[in-house]
Each structure stands twice: as C-alpha cells, then as structure tokens.
C-alpha positions as CSV (number, residue, x, y, z in Angstrom):
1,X,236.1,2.6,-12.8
2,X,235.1,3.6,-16.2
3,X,231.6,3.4,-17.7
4,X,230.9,0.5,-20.2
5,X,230.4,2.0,-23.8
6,X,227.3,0.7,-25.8
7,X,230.4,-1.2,-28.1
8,X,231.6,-3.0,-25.3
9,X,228.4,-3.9,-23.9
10,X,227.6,-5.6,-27.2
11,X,230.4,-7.5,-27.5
12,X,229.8,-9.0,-23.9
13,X,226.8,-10.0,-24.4
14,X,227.3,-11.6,-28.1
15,X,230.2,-13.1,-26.1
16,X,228.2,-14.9,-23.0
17,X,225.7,-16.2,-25.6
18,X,228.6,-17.6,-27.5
19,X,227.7,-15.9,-31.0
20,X,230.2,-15.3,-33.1
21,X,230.8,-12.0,-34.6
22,X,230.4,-13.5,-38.1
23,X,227.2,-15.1,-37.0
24,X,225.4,-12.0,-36.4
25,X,226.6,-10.2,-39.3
26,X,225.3,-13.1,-41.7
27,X,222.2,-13.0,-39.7
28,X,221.5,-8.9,-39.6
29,X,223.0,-8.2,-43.1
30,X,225.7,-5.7,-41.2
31,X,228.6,-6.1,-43.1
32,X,231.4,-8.0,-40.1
33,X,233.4,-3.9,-40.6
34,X,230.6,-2.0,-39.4
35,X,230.2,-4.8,-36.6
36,X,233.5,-4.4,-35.6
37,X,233.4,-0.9,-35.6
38,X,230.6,-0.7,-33.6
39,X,232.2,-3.2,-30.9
40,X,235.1,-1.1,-30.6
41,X,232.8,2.5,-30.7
42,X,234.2,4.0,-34.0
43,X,231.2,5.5,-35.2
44,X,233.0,8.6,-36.7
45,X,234.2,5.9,-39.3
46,X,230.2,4.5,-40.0
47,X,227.5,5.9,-41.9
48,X,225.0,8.8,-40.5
49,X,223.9,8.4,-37.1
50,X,220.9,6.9,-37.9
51,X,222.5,4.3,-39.6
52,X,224.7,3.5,-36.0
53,X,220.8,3.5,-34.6
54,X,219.5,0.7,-36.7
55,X,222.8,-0.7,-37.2
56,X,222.8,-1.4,-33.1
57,X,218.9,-2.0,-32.5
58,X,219.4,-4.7,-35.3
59,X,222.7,-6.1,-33.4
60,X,220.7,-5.8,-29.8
61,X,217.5,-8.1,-31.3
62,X,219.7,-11.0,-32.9
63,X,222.2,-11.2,-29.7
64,X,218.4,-11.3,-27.8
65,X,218.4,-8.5,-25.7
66,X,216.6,-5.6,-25.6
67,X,217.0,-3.0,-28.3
68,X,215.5,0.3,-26.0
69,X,218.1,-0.5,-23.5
70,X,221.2,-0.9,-25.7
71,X,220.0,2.3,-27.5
72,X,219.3,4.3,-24.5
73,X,223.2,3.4,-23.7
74,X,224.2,4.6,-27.8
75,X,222.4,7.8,-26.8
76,X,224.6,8.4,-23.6
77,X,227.6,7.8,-25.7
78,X,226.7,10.2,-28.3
79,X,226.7,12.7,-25.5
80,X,229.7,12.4,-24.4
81,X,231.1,11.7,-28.0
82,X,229.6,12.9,-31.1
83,X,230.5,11.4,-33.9
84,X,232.0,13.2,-37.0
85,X,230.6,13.2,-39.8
86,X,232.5,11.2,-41.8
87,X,234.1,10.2,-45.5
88,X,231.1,7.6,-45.6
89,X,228.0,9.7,-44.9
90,X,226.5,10.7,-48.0
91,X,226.0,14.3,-49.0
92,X,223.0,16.6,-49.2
93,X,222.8,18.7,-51.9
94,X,220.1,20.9,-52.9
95,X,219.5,19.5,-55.9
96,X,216.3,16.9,-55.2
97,X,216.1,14.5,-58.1
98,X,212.8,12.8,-58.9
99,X,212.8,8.9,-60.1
100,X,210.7,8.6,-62.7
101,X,212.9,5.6,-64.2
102,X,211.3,2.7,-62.2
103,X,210.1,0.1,-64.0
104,X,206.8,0.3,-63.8
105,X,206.5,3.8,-65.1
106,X,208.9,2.8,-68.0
107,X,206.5,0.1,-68.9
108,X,203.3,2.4,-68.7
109,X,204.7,4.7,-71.2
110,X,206.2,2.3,-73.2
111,X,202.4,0.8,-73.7
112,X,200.9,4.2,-73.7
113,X,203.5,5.0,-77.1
114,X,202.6,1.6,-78.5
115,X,199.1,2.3,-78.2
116,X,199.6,5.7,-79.6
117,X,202.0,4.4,-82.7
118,X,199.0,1.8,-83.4
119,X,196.4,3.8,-83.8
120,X,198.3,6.7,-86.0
121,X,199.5,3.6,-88.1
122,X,195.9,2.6,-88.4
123,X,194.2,5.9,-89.2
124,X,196.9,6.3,-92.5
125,X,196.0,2.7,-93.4
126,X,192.1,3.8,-93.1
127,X,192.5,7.2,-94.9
128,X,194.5,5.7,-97.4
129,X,192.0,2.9,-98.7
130,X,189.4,4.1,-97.5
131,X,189.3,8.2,-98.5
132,X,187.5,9.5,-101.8
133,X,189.9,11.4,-103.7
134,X,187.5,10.9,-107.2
135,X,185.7,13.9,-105.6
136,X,187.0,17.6,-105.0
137,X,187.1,18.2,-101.4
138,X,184.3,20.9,-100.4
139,X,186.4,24.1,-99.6
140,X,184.8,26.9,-98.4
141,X,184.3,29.0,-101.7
142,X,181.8,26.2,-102.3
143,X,180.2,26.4,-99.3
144,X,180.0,30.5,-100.0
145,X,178.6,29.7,-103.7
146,X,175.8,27.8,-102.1
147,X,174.9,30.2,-100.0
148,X,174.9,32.9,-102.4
149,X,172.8,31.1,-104.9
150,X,169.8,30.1,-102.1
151,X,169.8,34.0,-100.9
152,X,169.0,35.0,-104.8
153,X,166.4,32.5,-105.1
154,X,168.1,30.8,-107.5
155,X,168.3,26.8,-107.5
156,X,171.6,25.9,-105.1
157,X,174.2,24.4,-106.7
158,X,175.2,20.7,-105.9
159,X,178.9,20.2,-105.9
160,X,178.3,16.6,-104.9
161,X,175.3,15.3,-107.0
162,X,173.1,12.5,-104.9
163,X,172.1,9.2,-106.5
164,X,169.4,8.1,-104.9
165,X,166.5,5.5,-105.7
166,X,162.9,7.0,-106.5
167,X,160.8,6.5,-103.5
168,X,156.9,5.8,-103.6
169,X,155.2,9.1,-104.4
170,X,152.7,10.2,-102.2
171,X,149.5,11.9,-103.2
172,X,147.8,14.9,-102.2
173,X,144.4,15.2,-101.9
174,X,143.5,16.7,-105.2
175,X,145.8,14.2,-107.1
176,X,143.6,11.5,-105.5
177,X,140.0,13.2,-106.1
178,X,141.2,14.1,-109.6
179,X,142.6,10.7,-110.4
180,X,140.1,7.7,-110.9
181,X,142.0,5.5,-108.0
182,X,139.7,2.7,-106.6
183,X,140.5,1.1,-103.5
184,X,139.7,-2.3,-103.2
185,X,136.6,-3.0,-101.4
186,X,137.2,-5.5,-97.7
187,X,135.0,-8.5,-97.5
C-alpha cells in the first residue's frame, strides 16, 4: 500500500469537513491553481519552496487541522521528491536594488525641496529690497587703506561716514573746577 502524500492528505480532510476547494482559496487568498496543484503534489509547477510551506500551513489552519503535522508530512515528500525549480520562481541576481521610491520618503524630500526653494526665494526678495547699493561695498583695498593710514599715525580714513546724534558731554575734573558750575543745593 502506498504512503499518502501531503496533497492527498489535504484534500481528504477539506473533503470530510465538506469545504469546498473554492472556499478555502477565498478564505487563504491562495489562488484555486496553486490549490489544486498542491492537492495533486505538483510543486515543481509552484513558486519557491517556501512559498509550498506557507502555501500548505495556510491550507492546514483554514481546513482546522494542525499545520506542524501537515508540514512534517510536506517535508517527507520533499525527500523523496524535490521539487524543480521552476518557470515561476523568481530569479536571484546579484544586483541588490535599494527602494528608496516609497512614499514616505518621496514626500520628505519633496517638503525638504519646498522648504529649500522657500527660503532661497525669500533671501532674493530680502536682498533685493532690502540691500544698500547707494554705498560702495567695503573691498579689501579699503580695509588695507585703513590700516595703512592708523600705522602712520595719521587720522583713518572713513569709507562709510557715521551720522550720529551728539550725546551729553561729560566733564573732566579740570573742566568742572575751571568752570563756574553750581549744583543746586538739597533741602
């Protein structure tokens, strides 16, 4: 007498509980091919083994037995039959890609740009109201005439004259003795 595969097995048991095939592919989101497949042991025809592993442990769990069982008898039939790899399994290349196209990232650097094109925007706006071009710009030979003129002693040169309002002058000592101040006297 033959061994029962893990294929048949399922079926048996999706059979006695008298769930149909399209029931449990509605219910596991396994599309009814890869069901049937699996009922009939064509895994060279399904995805990568580990796809035939949850693929079955799903199957086992909705039919209500238990999944350790049904896979220890998937593992028995994988030793005595392993599957090919097949048309469906996908390819490994060398080539790792990295996803940096998800939303979220998309969205952070389409704020970080913004935020970046806003304030560029704004500094031209600023400097262009805002900067003094009536005066020349202080360039260095300016800067080099200054210092020339203090090391000779000589009075420094102000490229930008300051406009400021007199403050109160303060006295020395000698001003005050030689000047007839009075101070008022404190009741």
């Amino acid at each position: 007498m033959s061994k029962e595969t893990v294929g048949e097995y399922l079926k048996r048991e999706r059979e006695i509980r008298q769930i149909s095939i399209q029931d449990v592919a509605e219910g596991t989101k396994i599309s009814l091919a890869s069901l049937r497949l699996i009922e009939e042991n064509r895994f060279d025809e399904l995805p990568a083994e580990v796809f035939v592993r949850g693929f079955v442990r799903n199957y086992a769990k909705y039919i209500g037995i238990d999944p350790e069982e049904v896979i220890k008898l998937l593992e028995e039939d994988f030793k005595g039959h392993k599957p090919s790899i097949s048309n469906n399994q996908p390819e490994i290349t060398n080539n790792p890609t990295i996803d940096v196209g998800s939303r979220h990232s998309k969205k952070v650097i389409g704020l970080l740009a913004g935020i970046f094109l806003l304030l560029l925007v704004t500094g031209g706006i600023y400097y262009f109201f805002f900067s003094d071009t009536s005066q020349p710009p202080t360039t260095a030979a300016n800067v080099t005439e200054k210092i020339d003129n203090i090391d000779k002693n000589e009075e420094p040169v102000d490229i930008e004259p300051q406009k400021s309002a007199p403050g109160p002058k303060i006295l020395l000592e000698e001003e005050i003795n030689s000047t007839n101040v009075t101070t008022p006297l404190k009741p």
